[in-house]
C-alpha positions as protocol buffer text, in pm:
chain_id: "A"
residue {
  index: 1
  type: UNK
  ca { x: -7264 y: 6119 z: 3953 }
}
residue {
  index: 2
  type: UNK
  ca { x: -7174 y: 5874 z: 3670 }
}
residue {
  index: 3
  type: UNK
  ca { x: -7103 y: 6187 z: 3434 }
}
residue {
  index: 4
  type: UNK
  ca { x: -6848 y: 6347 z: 3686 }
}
residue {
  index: 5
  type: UNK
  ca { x: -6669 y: 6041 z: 3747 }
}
residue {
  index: 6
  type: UNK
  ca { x: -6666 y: 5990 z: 3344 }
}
residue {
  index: 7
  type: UNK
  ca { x: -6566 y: 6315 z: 3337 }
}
residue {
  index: 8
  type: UNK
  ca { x: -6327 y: 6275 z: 3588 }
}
residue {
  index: 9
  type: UNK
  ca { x: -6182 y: 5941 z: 3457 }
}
residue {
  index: 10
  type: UNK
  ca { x: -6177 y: 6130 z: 3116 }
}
residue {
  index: 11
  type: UNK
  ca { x: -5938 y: 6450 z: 3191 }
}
residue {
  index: 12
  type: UNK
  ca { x: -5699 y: 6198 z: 3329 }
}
residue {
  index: 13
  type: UNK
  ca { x: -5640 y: 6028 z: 3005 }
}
residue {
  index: 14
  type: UNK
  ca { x: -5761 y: 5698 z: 3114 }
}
residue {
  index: 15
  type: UNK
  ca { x: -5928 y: 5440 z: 2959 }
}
residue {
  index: 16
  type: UNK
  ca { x: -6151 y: 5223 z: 3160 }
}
residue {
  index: 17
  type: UNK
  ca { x: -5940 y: 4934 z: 3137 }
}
residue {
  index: 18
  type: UNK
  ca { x: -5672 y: 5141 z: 3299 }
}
residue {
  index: 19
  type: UNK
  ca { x: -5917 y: 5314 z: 3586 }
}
residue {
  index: 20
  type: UNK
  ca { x: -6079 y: 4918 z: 3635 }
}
residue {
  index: 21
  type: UNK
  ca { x: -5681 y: 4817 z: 3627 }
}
residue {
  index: 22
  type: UNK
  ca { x: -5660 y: 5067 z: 3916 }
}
residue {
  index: 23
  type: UNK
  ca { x: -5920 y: 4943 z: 4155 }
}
residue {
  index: 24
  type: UNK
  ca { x: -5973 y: 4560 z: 3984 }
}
residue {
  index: 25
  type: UNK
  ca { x: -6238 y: 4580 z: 3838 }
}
residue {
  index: 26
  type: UNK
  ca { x: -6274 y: 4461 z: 3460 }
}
residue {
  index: 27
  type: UNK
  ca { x: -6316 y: 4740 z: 3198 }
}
residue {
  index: 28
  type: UNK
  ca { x: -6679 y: 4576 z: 3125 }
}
residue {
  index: 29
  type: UNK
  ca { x: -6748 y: 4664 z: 3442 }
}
residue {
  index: 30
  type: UNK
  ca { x: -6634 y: 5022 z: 3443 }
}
residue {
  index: 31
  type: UNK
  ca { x: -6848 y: 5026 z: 3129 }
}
residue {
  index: 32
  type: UNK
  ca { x: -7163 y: 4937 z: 3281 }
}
residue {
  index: 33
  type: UNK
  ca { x: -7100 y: 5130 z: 3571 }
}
residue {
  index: 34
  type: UNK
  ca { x: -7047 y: 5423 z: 3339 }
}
residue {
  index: 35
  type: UNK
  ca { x: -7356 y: 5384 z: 3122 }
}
residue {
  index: 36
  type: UNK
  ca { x: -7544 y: 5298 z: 3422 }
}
residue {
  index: 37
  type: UNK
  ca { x: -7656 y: 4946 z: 3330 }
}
residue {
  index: 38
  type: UNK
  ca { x: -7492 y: 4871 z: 3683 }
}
residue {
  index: 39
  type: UNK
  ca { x: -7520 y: 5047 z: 3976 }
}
residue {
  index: 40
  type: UNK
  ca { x: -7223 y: 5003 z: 4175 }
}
residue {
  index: 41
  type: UNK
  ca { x: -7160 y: 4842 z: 4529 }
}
residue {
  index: 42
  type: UNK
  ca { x: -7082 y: 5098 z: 4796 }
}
residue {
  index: 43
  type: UNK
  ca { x: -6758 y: 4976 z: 4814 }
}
residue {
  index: 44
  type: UNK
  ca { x: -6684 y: 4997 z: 4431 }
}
residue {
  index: 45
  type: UNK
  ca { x: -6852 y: 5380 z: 4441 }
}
residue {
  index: 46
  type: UNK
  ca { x: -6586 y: 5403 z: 4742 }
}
residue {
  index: 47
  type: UNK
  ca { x: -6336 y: 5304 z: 4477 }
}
residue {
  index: 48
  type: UNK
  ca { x: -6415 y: 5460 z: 4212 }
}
residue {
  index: 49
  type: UNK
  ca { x: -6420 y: 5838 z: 4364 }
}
residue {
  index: 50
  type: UNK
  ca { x: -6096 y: 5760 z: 4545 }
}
residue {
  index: 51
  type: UNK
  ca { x: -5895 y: 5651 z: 4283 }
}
residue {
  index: 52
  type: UNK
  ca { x: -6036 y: 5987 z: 4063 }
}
residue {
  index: 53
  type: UNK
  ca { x: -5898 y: 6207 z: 4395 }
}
residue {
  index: 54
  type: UNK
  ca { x: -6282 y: 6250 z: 4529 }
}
residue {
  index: 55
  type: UNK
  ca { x: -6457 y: 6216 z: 4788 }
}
residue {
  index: 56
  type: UNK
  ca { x: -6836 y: 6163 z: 4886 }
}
residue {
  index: 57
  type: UNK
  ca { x: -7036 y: 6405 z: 5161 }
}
residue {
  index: 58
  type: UNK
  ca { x: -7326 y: 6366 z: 5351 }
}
residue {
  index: 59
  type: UNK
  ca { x: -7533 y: 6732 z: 5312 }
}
residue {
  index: 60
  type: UNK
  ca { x: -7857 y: 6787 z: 5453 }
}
residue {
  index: 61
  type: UNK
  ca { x: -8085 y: 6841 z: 5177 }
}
residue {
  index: 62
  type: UNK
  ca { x: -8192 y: 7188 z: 5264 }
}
residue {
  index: 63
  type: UNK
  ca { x: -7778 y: 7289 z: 5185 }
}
residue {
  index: 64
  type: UNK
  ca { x: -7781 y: 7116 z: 4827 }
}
residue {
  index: 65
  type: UNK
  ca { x: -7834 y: 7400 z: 4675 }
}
residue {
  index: 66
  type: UNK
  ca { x: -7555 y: 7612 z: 4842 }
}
residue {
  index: 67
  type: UNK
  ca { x: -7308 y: 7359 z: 4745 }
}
residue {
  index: 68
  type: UNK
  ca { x: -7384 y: 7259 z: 4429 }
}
residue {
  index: 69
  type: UNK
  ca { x: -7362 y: 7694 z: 4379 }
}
residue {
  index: 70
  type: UNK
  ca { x: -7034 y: 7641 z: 4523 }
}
residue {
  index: 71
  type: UNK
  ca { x: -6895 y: 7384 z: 4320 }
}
residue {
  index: 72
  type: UNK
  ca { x: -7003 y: 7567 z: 3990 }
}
residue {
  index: 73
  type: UNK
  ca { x: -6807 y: 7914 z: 4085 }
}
residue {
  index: 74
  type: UNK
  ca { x: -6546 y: 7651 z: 4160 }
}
residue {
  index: 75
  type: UNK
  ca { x: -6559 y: 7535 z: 3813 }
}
residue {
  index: 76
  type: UNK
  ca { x: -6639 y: 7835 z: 3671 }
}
residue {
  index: 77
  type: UNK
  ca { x: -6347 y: 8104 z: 3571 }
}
residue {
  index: 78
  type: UNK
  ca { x: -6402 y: 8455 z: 3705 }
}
residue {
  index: 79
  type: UNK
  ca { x: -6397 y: 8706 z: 3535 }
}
residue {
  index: 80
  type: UNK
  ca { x: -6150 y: 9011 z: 3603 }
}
residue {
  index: 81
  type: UNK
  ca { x: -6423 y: 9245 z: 3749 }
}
residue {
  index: 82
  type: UNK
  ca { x: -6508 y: 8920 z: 3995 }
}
residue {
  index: 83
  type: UNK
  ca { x: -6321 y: 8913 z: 4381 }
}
residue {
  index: 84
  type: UNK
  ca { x: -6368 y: 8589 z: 4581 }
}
residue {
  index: 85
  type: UNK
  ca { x: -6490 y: 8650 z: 4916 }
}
residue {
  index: 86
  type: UNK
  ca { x: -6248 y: 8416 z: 5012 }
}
residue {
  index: 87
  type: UNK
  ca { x: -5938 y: 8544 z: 4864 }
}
residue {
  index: 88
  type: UNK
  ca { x: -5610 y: 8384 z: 4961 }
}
residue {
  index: 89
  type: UNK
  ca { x: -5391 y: 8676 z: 4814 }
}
residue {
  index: 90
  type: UNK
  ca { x: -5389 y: 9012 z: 4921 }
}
residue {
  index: 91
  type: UNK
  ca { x: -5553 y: 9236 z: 4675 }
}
residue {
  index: 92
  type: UNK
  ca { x: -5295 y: 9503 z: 4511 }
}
residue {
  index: 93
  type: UNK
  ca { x: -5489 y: 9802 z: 4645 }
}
residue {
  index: 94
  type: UNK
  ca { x: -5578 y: 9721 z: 4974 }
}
residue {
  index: 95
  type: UNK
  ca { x: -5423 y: 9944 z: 5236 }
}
residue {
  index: 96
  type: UNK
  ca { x: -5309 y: 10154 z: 5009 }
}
residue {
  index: 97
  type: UNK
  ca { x: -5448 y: 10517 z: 5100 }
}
residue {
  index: 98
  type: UNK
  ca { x: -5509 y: 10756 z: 4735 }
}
């Protein structure tokens, strides 16, 4: 979790005096939050994954799998041979007769 919301914190381009700015917290903080020398309150973690436009879920264990699959086709580009099976766009052919 501390390397996504790195990560996270990263690809917005801000420092972390300016994501510690955002919830007031002191970049030494953000620091040892990030290099896991602290372990955050629940509150802070609440923070934190806000602020970074997350949010934290409760999955029974026996689903972890599923959505951690999930998230990585998420992340992942397809590939031009590749259809979602939950495409949001008609596809080109369909309903078209040959």
């Amino acid at each position: 979790m501390r390397q996504a919301l790195t990560s996270a914190r990263r690809a917005r381009k801000w420092s972390q005096l300016e994501l510690g700015r955002r919830i007031g917290l002191p970049q030494v903080h953000i620091s040892a939050i990030e290099s896991g020398k602290v372990t955050p309150r629940f509150n802070t973690l609440l923070d934190l994954v806000r602020v970074l436009d997350f949010d934290l879920l409760l999955i029974p264990r026996a689903l972890v799998p599923a959505v951690q699959a999930l998230v990585r086709d998420h992340e992942q580009p397809a590939s031009e041979d590749d259809r979602p099976l939950y495409a949001t766009e008609p596809d080109d052919e369909a309903g078209h007769d040959a």
